[in-house]
C-alpha positions as CSV (number, residue, x, y, z in Angstrom):
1,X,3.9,-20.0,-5.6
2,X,4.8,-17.9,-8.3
3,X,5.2,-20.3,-12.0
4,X,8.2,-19.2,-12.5
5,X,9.2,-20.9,-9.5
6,X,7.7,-23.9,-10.5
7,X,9.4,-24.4,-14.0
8,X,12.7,-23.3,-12.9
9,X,13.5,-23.9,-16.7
10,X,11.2,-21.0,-17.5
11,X,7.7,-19.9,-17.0
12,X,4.8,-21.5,-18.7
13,X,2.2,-18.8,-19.3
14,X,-0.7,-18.4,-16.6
15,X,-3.6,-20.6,-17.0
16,X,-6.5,-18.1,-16.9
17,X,-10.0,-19.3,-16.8
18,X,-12.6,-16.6,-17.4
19,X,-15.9,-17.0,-15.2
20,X,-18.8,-15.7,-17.2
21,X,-19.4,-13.9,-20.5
22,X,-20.8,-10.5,-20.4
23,X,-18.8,-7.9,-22.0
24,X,-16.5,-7.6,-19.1
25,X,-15.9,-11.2,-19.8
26,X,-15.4,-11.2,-23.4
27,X,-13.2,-8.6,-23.1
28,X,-11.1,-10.9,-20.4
29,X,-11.0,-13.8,-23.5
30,X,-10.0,-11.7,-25.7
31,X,-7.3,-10.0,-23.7
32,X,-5.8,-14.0,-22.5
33,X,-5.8,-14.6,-26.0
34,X,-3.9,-11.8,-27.4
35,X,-1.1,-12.0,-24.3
36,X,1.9,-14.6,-25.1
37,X,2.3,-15.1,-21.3
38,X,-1.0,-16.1,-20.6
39,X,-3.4,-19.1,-22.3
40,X,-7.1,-19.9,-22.0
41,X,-7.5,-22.7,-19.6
42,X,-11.6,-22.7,-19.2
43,X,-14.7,-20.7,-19.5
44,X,-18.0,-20.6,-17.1
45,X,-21.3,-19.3,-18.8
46,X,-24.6,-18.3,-16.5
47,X,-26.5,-19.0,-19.8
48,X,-27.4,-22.2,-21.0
49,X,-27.2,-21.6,-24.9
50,X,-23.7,-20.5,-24.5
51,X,-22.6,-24.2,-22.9
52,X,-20.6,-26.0,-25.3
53,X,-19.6,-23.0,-27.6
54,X,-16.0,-22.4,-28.2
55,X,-14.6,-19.7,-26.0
56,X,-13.0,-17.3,-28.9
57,X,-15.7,-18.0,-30.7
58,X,-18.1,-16.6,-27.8
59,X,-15.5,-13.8,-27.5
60,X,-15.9,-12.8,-31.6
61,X,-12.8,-14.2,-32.2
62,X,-11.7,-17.1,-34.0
63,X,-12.4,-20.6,-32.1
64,X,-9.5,-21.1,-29.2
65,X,-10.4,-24.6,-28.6
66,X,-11.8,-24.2,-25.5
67,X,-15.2,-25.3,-25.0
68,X,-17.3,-22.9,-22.8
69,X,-19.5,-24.9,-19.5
70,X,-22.2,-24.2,-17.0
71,X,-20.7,-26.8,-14.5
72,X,-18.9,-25.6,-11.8
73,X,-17.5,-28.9,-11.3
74,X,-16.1,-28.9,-14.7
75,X,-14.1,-25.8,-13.4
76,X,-12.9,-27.2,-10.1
77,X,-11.4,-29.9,-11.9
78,X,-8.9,-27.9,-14.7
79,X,-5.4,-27.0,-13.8
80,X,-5.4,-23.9,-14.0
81,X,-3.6,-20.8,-11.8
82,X,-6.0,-17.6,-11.9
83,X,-9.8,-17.3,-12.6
84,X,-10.8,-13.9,-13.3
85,X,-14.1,-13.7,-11.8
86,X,-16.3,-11.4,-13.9
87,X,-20.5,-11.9,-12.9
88,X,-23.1,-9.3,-12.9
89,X,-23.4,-8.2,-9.2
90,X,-26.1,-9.7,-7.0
91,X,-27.5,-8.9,-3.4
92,X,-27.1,-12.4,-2.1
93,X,-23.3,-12.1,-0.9
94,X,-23.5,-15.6,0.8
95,X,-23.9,-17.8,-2.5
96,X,-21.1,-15.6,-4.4
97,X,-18.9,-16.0,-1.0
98,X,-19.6,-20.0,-1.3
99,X,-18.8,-19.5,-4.9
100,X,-15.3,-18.0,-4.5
101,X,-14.1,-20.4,-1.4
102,X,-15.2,-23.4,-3.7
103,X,-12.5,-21.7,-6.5
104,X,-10.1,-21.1,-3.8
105,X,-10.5,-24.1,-2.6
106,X,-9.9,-26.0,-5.8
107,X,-5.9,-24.3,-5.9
108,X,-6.8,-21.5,-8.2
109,X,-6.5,-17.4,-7.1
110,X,-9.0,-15.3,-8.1
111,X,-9.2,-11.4,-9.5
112,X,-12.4,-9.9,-9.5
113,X,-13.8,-7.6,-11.3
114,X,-17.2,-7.8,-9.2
115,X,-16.3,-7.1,-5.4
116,X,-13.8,-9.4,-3.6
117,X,-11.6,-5.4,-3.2
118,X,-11.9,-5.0,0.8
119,X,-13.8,-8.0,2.1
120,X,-13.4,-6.9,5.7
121,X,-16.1,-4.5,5.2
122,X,-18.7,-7.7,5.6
123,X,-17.3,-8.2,8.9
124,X,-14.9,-11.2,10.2
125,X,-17.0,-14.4,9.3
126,X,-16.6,-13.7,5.8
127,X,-12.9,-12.6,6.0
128,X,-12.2,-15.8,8.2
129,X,-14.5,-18.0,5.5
130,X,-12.3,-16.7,2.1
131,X,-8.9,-16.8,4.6
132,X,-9.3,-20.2,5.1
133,X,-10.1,-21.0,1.5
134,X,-7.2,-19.6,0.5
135,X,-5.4,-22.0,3.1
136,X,-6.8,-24.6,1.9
137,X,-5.7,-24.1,-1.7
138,X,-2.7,-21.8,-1.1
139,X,-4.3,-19.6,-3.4
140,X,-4.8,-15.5,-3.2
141,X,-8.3,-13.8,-4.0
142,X,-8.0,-9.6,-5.1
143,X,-10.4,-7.1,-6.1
144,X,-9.9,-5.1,-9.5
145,X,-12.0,-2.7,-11.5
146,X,-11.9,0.5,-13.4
147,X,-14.7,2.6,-11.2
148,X,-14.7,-0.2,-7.9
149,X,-11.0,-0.6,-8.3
150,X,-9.1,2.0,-9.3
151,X,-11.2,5.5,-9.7
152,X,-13.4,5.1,-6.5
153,X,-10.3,3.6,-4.5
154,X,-6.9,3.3,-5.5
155,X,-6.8,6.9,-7.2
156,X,-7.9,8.7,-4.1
157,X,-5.3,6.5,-2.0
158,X,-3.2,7.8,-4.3
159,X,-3.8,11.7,-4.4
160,X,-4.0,11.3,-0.4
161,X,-0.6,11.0,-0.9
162,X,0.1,14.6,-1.3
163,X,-1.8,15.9,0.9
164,X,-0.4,16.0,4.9
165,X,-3.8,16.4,6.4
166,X,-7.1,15.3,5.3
167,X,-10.7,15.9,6.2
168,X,-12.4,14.4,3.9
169,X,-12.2,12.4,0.4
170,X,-14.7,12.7,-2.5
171,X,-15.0,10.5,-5.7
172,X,-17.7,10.7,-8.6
173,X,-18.4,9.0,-11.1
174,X,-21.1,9.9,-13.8
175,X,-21.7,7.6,-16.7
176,X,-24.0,7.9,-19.8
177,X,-25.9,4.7,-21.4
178,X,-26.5,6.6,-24.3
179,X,-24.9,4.3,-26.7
180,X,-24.6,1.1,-24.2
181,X,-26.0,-1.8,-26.2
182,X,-26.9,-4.3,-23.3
183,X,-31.0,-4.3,-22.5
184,X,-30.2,-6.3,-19.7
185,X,-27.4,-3.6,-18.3
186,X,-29.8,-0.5,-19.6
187,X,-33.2,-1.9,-18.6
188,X,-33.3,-4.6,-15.7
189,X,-30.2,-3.6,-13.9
190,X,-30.5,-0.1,-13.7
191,X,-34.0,0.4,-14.2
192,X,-34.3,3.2,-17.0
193,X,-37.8,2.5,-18.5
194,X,-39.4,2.3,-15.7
195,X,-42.6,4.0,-14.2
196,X,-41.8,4.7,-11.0
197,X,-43.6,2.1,-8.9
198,X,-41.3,-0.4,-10.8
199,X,-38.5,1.0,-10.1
200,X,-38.9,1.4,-6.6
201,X,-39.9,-2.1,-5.9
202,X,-36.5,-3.1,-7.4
203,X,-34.6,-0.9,-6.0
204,X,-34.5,-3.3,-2.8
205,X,-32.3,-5.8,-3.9
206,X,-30.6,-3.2,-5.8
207,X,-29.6,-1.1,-2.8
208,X,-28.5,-4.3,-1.2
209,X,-25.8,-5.1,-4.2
210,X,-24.6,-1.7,-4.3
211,X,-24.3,-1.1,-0.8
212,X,-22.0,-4.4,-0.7
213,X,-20.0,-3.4,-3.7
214,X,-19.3,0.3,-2.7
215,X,-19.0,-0.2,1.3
216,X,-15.8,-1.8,0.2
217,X,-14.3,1.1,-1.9
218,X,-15.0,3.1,1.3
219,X,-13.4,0.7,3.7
220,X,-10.5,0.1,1.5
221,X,-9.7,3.7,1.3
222,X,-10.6,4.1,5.2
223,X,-8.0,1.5,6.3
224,X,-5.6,3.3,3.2
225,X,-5.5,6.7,5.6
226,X,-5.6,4.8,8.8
227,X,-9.0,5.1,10.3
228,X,-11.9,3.0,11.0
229,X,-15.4,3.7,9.7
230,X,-18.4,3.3,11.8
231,X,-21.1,3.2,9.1
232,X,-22.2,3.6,5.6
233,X,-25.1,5.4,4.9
234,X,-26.8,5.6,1.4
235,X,-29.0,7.5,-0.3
236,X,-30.5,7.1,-3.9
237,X,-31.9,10.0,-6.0
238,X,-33.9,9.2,-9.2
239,X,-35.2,11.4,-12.1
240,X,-37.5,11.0,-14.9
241,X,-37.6,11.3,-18.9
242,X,-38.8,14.5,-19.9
243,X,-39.0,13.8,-23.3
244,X,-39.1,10.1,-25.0
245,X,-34.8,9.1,-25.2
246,X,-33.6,7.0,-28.0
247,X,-30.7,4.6,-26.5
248,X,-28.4,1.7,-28.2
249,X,-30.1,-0.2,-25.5
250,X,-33.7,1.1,-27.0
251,X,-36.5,3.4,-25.9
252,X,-36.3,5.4,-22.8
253,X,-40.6,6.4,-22.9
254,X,-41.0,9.9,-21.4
255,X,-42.2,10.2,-17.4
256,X,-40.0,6.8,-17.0
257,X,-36.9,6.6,-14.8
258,X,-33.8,7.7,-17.1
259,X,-31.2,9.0,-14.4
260,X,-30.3,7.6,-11.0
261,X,-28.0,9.5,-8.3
262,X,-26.2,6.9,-5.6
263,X,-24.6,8.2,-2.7
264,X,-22.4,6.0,-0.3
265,X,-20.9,7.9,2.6
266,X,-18.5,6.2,5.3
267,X,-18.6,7.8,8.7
268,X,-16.5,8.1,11.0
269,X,-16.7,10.6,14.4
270,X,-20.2,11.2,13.6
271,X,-19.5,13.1,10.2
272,X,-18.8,11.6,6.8
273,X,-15.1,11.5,6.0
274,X,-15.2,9.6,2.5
275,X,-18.5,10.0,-0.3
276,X,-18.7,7.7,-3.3
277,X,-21.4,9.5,-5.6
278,X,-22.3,7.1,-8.6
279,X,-24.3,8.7,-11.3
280,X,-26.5,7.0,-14.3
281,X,-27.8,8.6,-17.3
282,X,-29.8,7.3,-19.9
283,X,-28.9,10.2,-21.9
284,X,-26.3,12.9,-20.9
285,X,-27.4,15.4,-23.0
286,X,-31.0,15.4,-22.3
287,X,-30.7,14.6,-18.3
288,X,-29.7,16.2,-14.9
289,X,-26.7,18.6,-16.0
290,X,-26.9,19.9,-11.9
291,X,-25.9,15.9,-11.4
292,X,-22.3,17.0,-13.6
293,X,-21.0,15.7,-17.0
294,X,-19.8,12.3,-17.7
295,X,-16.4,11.3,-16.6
296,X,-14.7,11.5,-13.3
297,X,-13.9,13.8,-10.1
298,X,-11.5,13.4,-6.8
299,X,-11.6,15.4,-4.2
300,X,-9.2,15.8,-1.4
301,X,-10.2,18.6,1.2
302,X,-7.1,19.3,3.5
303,X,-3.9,20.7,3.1
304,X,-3.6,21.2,1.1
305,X,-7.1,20.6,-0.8
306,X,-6.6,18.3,-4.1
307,X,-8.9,17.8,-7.3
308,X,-8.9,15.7,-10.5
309,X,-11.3,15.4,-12.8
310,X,-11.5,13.2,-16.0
311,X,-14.0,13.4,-18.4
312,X,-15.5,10.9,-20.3
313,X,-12.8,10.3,-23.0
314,X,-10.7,9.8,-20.3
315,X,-10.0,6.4,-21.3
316,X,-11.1,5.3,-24.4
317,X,-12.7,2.0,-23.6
318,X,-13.4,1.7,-19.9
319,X,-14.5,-2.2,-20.6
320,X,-11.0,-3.0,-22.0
321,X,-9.2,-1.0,-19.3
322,X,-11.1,-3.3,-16.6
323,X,-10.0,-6.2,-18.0
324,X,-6.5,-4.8,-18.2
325,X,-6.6,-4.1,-14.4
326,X,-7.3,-7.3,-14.0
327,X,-4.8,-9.1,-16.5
328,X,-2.1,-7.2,-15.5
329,X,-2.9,-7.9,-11.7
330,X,-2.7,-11.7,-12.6
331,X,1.4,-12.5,-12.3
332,X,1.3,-10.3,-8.8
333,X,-1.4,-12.3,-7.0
334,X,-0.4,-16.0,-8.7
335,X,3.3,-15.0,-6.7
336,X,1.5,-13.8,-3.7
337,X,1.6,-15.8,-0.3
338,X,-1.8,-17.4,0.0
339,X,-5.0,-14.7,1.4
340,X,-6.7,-11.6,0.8
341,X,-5.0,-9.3,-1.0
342,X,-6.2,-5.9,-1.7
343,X,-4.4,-3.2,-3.4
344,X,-2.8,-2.3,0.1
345,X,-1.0,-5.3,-0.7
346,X,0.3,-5.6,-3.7
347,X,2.3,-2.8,-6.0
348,X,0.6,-0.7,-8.6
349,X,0.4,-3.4,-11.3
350,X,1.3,-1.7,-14.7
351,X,1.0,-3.3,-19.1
352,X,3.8,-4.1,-20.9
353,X,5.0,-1.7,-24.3
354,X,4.9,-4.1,-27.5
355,X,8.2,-2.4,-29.6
């Protein structure tokens, strides 16, 4: 139920809790704060330290009088209508799924900004477990981003549309750390530091959170053009410093990893028919020019054959354009019937002009 049906007298603004506070999720606070039809209803924190620190405060804003918790109970229990769920991703699907049901559960909708975009591509026990979540709490769960989201999946839906036949679909993404200030992001997520024994023992549980978070950009756009995949395959490329880096992040030692390729390719007929390439740099300038520069490409081969590339001043703050995705997605999927809703479902959600 949409809250302008509920307060037929006008709507109250959306009570938005944000669910973790990386930069993703300070940029959410931020965002609900600055918006006069939306308010700040509750914040989760993963660590400790930040439990019982004031939510604008956490956001580098002024305090916003809402006390930041690490109880998920505390959360369950607001009144609230949308948590924007914003984690770092993680291989173990199964907690995150018990995570999201518990929040549907409780009556509020969720937008993602970590997976959630097609969750049919993790088969029908865990559609049929965030369906009857959902049910439970007549409440709607979508999937928003800027790369997983829009650029790896809504765009190429989107240039599909002028082309009458289609063989295949092609998205790339390359990004650059260079000036990317989170160790954690830089160092233990993607691995750049590493010699390469370390890297490759983490790249197990790596390969398992990426495969979960891109096989649903491919079977979104699958089920977009009407076909079925029959697997994804992936592949992971890796390249080393050649020289000693110099990041926001810190030191990139030379011989360490400093570049990673990711390849995700659904296939259908026995040939791929859509390829995600993700690509990470340390360092741009000093790594794997054959890998191509920073920004964006689509490819549509058919006919006729479409491109669009982007580079990386494309948008000139890809964290705050996330969070728009998601903000902006917030009135659509609070008036939505109860369910999964991808962006299949619901119209291109667009900001508002300030005049």
């Amino acid at each position: 139920m949409s809250t302008a049906d509920a307060f037929p007298q006008g709507p109250r603004p959306y009570r938005v809790v944000q669910w973790a506070t990386g930069a993703v999720g300070r940029s959410v606070i931020r965002g609900v704060l600055a918006r006069d039809d939306m308010e700040l209803a509750g914040v989760w924190v993963h660590a400790p330290e930040k439990a019982g620190t004031d939510a604008g405060v956490l956001a580098g804003r002024d305090p916003a009088g809402i006390i930041a918790t690490g109880d998920l109970d505390d959360i369950l229990a607001l009144d609230a209508d949308c948590v924007v769920y914003a984690p770092s991703p993680t291989p173990d699907r199964s907690a995150e799924l018990d995570l999201v049901c518990a929040l549907l559960s409780s009556g509020k909708n969720v937008v993602s900004l970590n997976g959630f975009l097609y969750p049919g591509a993790h088969g029908p026990h865990y559609v049929n477990e965030l369906e009857q979540a959902c049910k439970r709490g007549r409440a709607s769960v979508h999937g928003s981003g800027i790369s997983n989201g829009f650029m790896a999946d809504a765009m190429p839906l989107m240039l599909t549309r002028l082309s009458r036949r289609i063989t295949h679909v092609y998205a790339r993404e390359v990004s650059d750390f260079a000036l990317h200030p989170s160790w954690r992001m830089v160092h233990h997520m993607l691995g750049f530091g590493k010699d390469e024994d370390a890297y490759r023992r983490a790249l197990r549980p790596a390969r398992t959170a990426m495969r979960a978070l891109y096989s649903e950009s491919l079977h979104l756009v699958a089920a977009g053009l009407g076909i079925d995949l029959d697997e994804v395959d992936l592949d992971v490329d890796h390249r080393l410093a050649r020289t000693d880096l110099t990041t926001a992040a810190g030191p990139i030692p030379r011989g360490t990893v400093a570049a990673a390729r990711w390849r995700f390719s659904g296939l259908a007929g026995g040939r791929p028919v859509i390829t995600i390439e993700v690509v990470h740099k340390a360092s741009a300038g000093e790594m794997c020019e054959e890998w191509g520069r920073p920004g964006y490409s689509l490819r549509v081969d058919g006919e006729p054959s479409l491109t669009l590339a982007a580079d990386s001043e494309w948008v000139s703050d890809p964290i705050s354009a996330a969070t728009a995705h998601a903000l902006n997605a917030v009135p659509a999927v609070c008036a939505a019937e109860p369910g999964i809703r991808t962006h299949l479902d619901l119209p291109m959600i667009g900001g508002r002009m300030r005049v």
